[in-house]
ROGUTOR-556602 format. One record per residue (C-alpha): x, y, z; residue in three letters. Coordinates in nm, 2 decimals, padded with zeros to 4 digits. Last residue first. Layout:
<firos>
<<X,Y,Z>,ALA>
...
</firos>
This chain:
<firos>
<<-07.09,-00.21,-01.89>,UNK>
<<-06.76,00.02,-02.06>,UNK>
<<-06.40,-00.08,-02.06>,UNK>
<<-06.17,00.13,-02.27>,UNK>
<<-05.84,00.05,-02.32>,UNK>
<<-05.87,-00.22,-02.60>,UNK>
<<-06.15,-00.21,-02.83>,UNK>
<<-06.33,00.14,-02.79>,UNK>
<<-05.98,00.33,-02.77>,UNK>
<<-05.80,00.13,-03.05>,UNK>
<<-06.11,00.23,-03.28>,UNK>
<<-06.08,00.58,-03.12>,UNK>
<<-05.69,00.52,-03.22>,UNK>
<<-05.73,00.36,-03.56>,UNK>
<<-05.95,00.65,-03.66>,UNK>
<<-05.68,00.90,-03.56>,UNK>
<<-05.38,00.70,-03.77>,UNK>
<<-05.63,00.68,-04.09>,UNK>
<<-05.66,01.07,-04.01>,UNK>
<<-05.26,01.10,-03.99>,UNK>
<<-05.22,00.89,-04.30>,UNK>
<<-05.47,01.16,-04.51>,UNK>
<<-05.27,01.38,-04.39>,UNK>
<<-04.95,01.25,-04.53>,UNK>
<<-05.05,01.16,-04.85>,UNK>
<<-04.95,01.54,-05.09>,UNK>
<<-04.59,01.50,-04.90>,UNK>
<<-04.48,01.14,-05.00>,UNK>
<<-04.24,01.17,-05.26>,UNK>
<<-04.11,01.53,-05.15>,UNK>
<<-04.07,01.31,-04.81>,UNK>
<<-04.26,01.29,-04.51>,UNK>
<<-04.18,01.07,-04.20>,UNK>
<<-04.52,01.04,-03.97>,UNK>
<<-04.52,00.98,-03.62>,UNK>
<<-04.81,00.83,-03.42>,UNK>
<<-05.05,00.88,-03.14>,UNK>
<<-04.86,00.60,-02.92>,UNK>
<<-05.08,00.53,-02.64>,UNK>
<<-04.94,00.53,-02.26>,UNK>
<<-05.14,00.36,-02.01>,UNK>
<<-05.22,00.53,-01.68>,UNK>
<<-05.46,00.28,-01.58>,UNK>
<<-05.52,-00.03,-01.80>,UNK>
<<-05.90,-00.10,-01.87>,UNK>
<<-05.95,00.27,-01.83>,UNK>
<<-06.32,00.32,-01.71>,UNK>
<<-06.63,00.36,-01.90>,UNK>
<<-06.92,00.59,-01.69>,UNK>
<<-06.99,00.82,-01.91>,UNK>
<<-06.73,01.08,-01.77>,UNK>
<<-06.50,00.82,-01.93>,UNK>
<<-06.66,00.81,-02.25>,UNK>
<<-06.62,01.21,-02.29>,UNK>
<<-06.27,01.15,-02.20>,UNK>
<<-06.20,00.86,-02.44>,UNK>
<<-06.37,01.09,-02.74>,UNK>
<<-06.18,01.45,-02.59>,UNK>
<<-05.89,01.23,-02.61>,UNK>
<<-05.92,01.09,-02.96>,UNK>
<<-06.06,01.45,-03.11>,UNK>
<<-05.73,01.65,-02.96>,UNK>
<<-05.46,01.39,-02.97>,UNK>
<<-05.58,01.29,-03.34>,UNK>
<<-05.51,01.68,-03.41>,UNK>
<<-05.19,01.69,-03.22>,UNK>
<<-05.06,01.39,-03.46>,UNK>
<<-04.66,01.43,-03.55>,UNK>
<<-04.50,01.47,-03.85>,UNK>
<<-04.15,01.44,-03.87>,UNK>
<<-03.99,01.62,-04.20>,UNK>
<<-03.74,01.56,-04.48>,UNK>
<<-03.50,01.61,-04.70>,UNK>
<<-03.53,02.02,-04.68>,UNK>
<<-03.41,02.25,-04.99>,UNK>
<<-03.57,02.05,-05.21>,UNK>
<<-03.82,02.30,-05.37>,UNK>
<<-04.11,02.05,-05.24>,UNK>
<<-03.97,02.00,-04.89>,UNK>
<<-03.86,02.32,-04.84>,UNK>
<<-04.27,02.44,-04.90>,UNK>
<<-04.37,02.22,-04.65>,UNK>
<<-04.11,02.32,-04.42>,UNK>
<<-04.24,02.74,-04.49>,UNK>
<<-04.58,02.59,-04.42>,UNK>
<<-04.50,02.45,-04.06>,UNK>
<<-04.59,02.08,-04.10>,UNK>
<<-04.37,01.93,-03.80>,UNK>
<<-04.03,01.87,-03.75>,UNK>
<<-03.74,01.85,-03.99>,UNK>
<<-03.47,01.68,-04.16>,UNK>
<<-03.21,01.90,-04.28>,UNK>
<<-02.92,01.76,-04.57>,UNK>
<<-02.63,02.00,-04.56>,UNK>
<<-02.47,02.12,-04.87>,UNK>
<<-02.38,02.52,-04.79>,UNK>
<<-02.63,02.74,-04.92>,UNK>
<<-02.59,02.96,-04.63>,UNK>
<<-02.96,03.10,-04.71>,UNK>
<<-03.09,02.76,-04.72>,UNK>
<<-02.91,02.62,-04.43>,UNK>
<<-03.00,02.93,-04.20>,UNK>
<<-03.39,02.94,-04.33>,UNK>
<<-03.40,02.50,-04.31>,UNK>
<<-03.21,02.53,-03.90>,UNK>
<<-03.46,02.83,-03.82>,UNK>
<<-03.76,02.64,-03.91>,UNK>
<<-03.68,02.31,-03.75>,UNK>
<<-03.51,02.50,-03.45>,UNK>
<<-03.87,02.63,-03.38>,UNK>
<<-04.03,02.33,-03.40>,UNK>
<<-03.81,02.05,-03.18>,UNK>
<<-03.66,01.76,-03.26>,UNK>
<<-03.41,01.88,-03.57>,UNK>
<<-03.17,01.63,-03.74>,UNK>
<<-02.90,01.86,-03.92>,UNK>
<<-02.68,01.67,-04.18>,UNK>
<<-02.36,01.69,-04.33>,UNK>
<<-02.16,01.93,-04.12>,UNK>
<<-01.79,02.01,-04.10>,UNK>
<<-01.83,02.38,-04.34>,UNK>
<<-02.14,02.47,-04.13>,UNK>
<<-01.91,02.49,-03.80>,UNK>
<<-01.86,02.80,-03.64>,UNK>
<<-02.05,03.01,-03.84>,UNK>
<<-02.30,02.74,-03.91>,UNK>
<<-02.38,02.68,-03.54>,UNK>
<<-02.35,03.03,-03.47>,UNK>
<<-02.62,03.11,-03.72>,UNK>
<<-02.84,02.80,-03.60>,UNK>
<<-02.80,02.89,-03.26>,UNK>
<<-02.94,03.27,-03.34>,UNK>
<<-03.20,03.14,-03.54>,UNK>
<<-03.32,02.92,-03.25>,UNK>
<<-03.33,03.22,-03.02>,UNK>
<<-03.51,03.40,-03.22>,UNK>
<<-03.80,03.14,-03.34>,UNK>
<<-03.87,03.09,-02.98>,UNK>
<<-03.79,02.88,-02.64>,UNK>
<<-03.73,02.59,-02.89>,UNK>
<<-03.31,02.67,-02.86>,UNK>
<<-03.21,02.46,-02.53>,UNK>
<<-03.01,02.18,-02.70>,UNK>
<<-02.77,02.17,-02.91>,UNK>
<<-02.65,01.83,-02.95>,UNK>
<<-02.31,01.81,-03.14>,UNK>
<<-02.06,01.61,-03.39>,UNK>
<<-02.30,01.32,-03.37>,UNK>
<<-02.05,01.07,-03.62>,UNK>
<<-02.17,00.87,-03.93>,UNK>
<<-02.02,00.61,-04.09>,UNK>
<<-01.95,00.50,-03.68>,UNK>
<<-02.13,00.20,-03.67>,UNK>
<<-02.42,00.32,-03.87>,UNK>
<<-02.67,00.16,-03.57>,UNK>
<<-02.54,00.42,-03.32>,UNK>
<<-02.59,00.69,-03.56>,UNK>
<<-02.99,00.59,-03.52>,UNK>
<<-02.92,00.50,-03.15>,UNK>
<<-02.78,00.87,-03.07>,UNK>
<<-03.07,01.01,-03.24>,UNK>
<<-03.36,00.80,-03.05>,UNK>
<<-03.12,00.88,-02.71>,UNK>
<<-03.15,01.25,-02.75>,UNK>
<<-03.52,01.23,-02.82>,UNK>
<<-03.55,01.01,-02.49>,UNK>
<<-03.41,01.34,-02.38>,UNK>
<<-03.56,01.60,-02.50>,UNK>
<<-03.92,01.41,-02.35>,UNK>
<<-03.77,01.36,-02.00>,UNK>
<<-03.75,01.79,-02.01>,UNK>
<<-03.41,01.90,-01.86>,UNK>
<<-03.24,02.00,-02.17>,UNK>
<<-03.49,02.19,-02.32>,UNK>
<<-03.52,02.15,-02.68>,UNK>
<<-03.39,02.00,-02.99>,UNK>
<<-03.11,02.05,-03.26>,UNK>
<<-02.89,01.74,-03.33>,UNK>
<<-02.58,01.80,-03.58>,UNK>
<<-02.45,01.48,-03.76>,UNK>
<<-02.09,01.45,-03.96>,UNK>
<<-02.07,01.21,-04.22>,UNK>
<<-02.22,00.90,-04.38>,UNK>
<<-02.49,00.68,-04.50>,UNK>
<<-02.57,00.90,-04.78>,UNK>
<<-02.65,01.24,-04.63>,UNK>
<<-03.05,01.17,-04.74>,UNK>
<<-03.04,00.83,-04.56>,UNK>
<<-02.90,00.97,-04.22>,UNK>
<<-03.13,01.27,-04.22>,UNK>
<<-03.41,00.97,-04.23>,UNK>
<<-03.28,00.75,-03.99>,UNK>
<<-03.23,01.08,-03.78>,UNK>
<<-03.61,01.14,-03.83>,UNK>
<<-03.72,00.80,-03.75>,UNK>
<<-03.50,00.76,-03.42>,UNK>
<<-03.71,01.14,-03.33>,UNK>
<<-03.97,00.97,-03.39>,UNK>
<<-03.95,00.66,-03.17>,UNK>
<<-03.83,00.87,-02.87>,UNK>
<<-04.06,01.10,-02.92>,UNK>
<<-04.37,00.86,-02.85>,UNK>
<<-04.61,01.08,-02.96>,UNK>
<<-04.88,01.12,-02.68>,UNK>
<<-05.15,01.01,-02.58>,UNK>
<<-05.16,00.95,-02.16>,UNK>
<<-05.42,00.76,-01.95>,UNK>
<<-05.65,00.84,-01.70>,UNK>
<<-05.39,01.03,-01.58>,UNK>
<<-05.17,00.98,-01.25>,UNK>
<<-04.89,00.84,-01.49>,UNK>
<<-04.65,00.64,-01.28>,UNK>
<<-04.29,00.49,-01.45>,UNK>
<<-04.12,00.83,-01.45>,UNK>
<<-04.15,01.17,-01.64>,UNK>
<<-04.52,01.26,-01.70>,UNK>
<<-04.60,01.22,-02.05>,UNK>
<<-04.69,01.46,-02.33>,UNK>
<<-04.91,01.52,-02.62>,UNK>
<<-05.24,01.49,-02.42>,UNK>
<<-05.21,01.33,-02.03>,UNK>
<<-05.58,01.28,-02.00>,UNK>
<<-05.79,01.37,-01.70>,UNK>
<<-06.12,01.23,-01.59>,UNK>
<<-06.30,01.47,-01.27>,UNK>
<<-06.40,01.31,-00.96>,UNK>
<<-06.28,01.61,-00.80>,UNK>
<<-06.00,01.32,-00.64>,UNK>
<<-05.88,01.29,-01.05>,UNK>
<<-05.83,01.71,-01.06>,UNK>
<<-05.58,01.66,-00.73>,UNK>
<<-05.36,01.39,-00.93>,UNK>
<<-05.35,01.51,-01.21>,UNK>
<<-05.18,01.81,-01.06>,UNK>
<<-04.96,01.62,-00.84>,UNK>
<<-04.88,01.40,-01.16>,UNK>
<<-04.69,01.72,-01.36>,UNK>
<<-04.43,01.73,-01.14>,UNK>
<<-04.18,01.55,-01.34>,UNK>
<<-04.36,01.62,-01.68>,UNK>
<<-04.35,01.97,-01.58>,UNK>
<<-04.57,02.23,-01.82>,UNK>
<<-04.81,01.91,-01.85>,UNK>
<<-05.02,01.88,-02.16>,UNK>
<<-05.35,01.86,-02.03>,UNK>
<<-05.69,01.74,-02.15>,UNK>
<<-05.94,01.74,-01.87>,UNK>
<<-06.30,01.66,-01.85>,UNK>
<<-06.52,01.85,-01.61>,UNK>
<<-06.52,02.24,-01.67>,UNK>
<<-06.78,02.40,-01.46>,UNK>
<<-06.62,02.76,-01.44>,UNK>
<<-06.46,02.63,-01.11>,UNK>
<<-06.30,02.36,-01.25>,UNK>
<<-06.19,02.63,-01.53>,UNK>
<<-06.03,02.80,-01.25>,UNK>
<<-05.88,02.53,-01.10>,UNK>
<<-05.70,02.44,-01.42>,UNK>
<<-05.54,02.79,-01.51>,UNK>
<<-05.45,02.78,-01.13>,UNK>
<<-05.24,02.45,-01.20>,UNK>
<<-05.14,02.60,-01.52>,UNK>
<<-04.97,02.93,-01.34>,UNK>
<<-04.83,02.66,-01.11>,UNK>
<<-04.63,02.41,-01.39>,UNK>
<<-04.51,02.78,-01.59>,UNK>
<<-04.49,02.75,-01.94>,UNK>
<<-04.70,03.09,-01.97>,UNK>
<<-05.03,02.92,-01.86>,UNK>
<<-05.25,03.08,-02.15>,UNK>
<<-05.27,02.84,-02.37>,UNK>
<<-05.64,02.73,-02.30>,UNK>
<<-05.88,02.53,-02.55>,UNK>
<<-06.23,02.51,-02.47>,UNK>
<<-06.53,02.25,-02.56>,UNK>
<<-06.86,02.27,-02.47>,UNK>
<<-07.18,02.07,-02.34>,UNK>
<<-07.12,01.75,-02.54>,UNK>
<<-07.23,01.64,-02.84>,UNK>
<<-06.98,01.44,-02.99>,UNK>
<<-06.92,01.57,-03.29>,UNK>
<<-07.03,01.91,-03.23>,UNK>
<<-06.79,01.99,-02.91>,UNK>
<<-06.54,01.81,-03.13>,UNK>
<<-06.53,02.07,-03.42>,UNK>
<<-06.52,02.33,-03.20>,UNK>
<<-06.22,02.21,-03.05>,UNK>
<<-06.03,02.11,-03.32>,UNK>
<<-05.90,02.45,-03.42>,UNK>
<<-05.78,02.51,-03.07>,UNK>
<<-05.64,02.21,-03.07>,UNK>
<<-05.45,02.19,-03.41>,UNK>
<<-05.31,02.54,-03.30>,UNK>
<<-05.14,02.35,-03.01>,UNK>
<<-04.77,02.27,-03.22>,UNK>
<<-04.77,02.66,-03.29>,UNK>
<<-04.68,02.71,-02.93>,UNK>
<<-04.87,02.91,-02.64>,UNK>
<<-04.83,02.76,-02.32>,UNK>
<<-04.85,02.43,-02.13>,UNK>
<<-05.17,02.34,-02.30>,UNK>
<<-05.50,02.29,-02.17>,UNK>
<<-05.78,02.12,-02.38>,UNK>
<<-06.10,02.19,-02.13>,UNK>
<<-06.40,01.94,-02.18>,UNK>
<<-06.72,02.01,-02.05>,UNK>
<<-06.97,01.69,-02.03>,UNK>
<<-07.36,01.76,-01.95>,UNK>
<<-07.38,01.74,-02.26>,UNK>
<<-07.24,01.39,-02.32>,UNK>
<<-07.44,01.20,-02.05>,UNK>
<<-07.25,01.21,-01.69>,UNK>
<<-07.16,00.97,-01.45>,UNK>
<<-07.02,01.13,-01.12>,UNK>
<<-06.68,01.08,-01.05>,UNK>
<<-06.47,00.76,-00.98>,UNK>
<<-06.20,00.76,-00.74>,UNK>
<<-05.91,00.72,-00.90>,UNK>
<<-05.71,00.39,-00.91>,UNK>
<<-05.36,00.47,-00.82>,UNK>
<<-05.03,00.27,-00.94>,UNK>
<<-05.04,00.39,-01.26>,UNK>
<<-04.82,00.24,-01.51>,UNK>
<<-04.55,00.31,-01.81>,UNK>
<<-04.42,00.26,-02.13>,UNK>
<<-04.21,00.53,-02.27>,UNK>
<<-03.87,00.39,-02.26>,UNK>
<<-03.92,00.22,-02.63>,UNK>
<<-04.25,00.14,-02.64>,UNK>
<<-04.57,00.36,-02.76>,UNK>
<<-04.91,00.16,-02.73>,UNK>
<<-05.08,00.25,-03.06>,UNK>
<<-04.86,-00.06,-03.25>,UNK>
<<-04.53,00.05,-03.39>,UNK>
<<-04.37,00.13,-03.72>,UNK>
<<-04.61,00.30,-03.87>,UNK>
<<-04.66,00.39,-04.24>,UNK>
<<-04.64,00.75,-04.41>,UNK>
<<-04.32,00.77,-04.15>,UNK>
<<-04.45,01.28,-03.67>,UNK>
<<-04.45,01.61,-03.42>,UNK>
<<-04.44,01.76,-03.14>,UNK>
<<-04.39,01.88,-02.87>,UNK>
<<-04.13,02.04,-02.83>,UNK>
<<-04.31,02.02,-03.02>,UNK>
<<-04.20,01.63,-03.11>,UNK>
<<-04.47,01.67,-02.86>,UNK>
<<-04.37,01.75,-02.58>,UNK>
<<-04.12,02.04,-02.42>,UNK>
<<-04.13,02.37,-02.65>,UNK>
<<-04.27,02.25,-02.95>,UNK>
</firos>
């Protein structure tokens, strides 16, 4: 996806590695305690899932949204991609559903190092807010609390796996998004410490980053990449979506011998996967972001509080194999139940 959730973005091994918290240079605090907002019974709750833009990564929310509005009973549920991966058009996309009666906030942040101003002024409305499929960059998260996948950790999990599939050796090409976003680049350092741990069987010949913006401009990296240097490469590691699709079309119509791990459950990857043309993909859990959030906020507006502000939850990343590729949603839902079980257990307290 473009910056969040392996999407950007996002997303993603049939077991986990790590507990829901997410570790690894994602842990992080809140050093406000919002003003609480008016109690509410679940329909008088209205929940807006707000994206940074439109990306294939946030379908799983739309699509979830009317399932969780009946679910859980509350007054509605809307999805909104329309802020154009711009931080201000989403900050008026989010005062204007305030203002069409909206209450509960899901938001994945178009700036995760600017993002906490805006959670910030929805929290003093009284409203709760949770950081969905991204992070704010730093050590303070103004949300309620953030789910998200912990990129870092998956993006270490899909190098180990293009790692496996070139044999332990060779020459390593990283495709992921933009440069500037905190997510790219604890995705950066997951890669770099998966060929780290090889001790130098297998080099990182390049990071390209930049090239989620759209399908286009990831197939034009991946046709210069291989122009320039398909012949020198063993593997391609992709952390973002677009790349992921561009880099298994460009390797499979090249039909040069380089091992691509993936990103995501795009069909055309799926389909890689079973014909052997892709080694593996990252899967990561927008769905469980979705339904889990919308559950903890509609709690929240109940009157439950966060018994650790600002914490960051691990939503999970899934490896999936030609061995494994028929399992892996039922993983992901055994992943989403864990969560709201996690949810009512540990980081919610309710009187």
């Amino acid at each position: 996806m473009h910056q969040g959730p392996l999407i950007r973005l996002g997303g993603l091994a049939a077991a986990l590695v790590l507990a829901a918290t997410a570790t690894a240079g994602c842990a992080r605090k809140s050093d406000d305690t919002a003003t609480a907002g008016t109690t509410r019974t679940p329909a008088e709750v209205k929940i807006a899932l707000v994206s940074g833009g439109a990306h294939p990564y946030f379908q799983p929310w739309k699509t979830e949204a009317a399932k969780v509005r009946t679910d859980l009973g509350v007054g509605d549920v809307t999805f909104n991609e329309t802020a154009a991966w711009d931080q201000t058009k989403q900050n008026d996309v989010l005062k204007s559903l305030a203002a069409q009666g909206y209450n509960a906030f899901g938001v994945f942040g178009v700036s995760p190092e600017n993002v906490n101003a805006t959670f910030d002024d929805l929290k003093r409305q009284g409203f709760p807010v949770a950081s969905l499929g991204s992070c704010p960059a730093g050590d303070v998260d103004k949300a309620d609390f953030c789910l998200s996948t912990d990129v870092g950790l998956a993006a270490y999990k899909a190098a180990q796996a293009a790692i496996q599939a070139m044999g332990g050796r060779g020459n390593l090409v990283h495709l992921t998004g933009n440069k500037v976003d905190s997510n790219t680049q604890r995705r950066i350092a997951g890669v770099q410490k998966a060929v780290d741990e090889t001790g130098g069987k297998v080099k990182l010949l390049q990071t390209v980053t930049d090239v989620d913006k759209d399908l286009q401009t990831a197939q034009k990296a991946v046709a210069d990449l291989l122009a320039a240097k398909g012949d020198r490469i063993q593997g391609i590691v992709n952390t973002a979506y677009n790349p992921a699709v561009a880099a298994a079309e460009g390797v499979k119509q090249s039909k040069l011998p380089i091992k691509v791990v993936a990103i995501d459950d795009d069909k055309a990857i799926l389909a890689d996967i079973k014909d052997g043309s892709v080694a593996a993909t990252v899967l990561q859990n927008p769905v469980g972001q979705a339904s889990v959030g919308s559950y903890a906020l509609t709690k929240l507006a109940g009157g439950c509080a966060m018994t650790t502000p600002g914490v960051v939850v691990d939503s999970g990343s899934f490896v999936v194999t030609a061995d494994d590729i028929g399992a892996y949603d039922t993983d992901r839902q055994a992943k989403t139940d864990e969560l709201r079980k996690a949810f009512d257990t540990r980081y919610l307290t309710c009187k």
